[in-house]
C-alpha positions in Angstrom: -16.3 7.1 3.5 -14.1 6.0 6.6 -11.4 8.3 7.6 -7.8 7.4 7.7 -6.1 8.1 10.8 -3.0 6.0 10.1 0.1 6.8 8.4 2.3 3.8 7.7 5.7 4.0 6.1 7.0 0.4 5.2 10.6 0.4 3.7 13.4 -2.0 4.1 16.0 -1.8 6.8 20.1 -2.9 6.4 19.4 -6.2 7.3 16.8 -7.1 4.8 13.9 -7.3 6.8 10.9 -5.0 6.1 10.2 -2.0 8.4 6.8 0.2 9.3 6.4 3.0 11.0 2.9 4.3 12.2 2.0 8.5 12.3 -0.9 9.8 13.6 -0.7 12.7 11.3 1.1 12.9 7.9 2.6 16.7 8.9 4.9 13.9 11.1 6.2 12.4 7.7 6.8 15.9 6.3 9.9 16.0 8.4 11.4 13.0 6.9 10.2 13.4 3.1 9.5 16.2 0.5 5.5 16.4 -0.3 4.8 16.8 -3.9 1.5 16.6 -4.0 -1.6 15.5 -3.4 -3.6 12.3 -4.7 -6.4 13.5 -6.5 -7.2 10.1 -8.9 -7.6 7.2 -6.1 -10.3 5.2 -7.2 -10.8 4.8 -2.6 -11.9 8.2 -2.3 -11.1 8.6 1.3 -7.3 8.8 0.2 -8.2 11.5 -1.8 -6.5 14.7 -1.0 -4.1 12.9 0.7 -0.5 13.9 -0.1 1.9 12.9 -2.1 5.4 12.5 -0.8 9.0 12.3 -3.0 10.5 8.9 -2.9 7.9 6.9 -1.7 4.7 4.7 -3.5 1.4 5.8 -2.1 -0.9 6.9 -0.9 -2.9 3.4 -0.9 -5.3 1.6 1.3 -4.8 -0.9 4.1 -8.1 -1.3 5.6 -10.3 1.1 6.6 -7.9 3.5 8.5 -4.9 2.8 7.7 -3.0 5.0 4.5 0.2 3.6 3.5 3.7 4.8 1.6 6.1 2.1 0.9 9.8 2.7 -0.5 9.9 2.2 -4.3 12.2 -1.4 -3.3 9.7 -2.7 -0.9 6.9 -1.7 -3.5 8.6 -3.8 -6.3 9.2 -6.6 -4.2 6.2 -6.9 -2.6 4.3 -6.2 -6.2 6.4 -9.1 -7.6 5.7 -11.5 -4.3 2.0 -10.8 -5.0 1.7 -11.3 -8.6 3.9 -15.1 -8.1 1.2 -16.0 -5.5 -1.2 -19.0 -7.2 -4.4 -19.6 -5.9 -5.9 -23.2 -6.2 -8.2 -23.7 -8.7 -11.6 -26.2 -7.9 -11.9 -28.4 -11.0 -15.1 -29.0 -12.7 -16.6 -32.0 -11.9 -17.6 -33.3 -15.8 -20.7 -34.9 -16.5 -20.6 -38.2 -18.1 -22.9 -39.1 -20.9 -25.0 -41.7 -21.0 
């Protein structure tokens, strides 16, 4: 189990465009927004015991040391961009009968 060392807060600024912000240590986000909590049901369980802050989606995995919170906007929107993706299908090549 890798350790996190990465906080990342992605939200979306005025003009649209998506923002992050890297922490070395969460007690840094605690000035900004309320903990609630603490994630205790991650199926990754390095982000176990991680907290749990008010108005923000996480704690969730972005490689091996990097725990990220995103705004409930950029969550949706990002969710919805992701489940629109299509990936390209190989067809099966049929075998003809003789």
């Amino acid at each position: 189990m890798s350790k996190k060392t990465v906080f990342r807060i992605v939200t979306r600024g005025a003009d649209g465009e998506i923002k992050t912000r890297d922490f070395d240590k969460p007690e840094k986000i605690m000035k900004m927004h309320t903990q609630i909590g603490i994630d205790d049901c991650s199926t990754d369980l390095a982000l176990r015991g991680m907290p749990v802050f008010r108005g923000l989606v996480g704690p969730i995995p972005e490689g091996k040391e990097i725990v990220r919170y995103e705004s409930p906007e950029v969550f949706e929107s990002l969710t919805k961009d992701w489940a629109m993706m299509t990936t390209k299908r190989k067809s099966r090549k049929r075998s003809t009968s003789s």
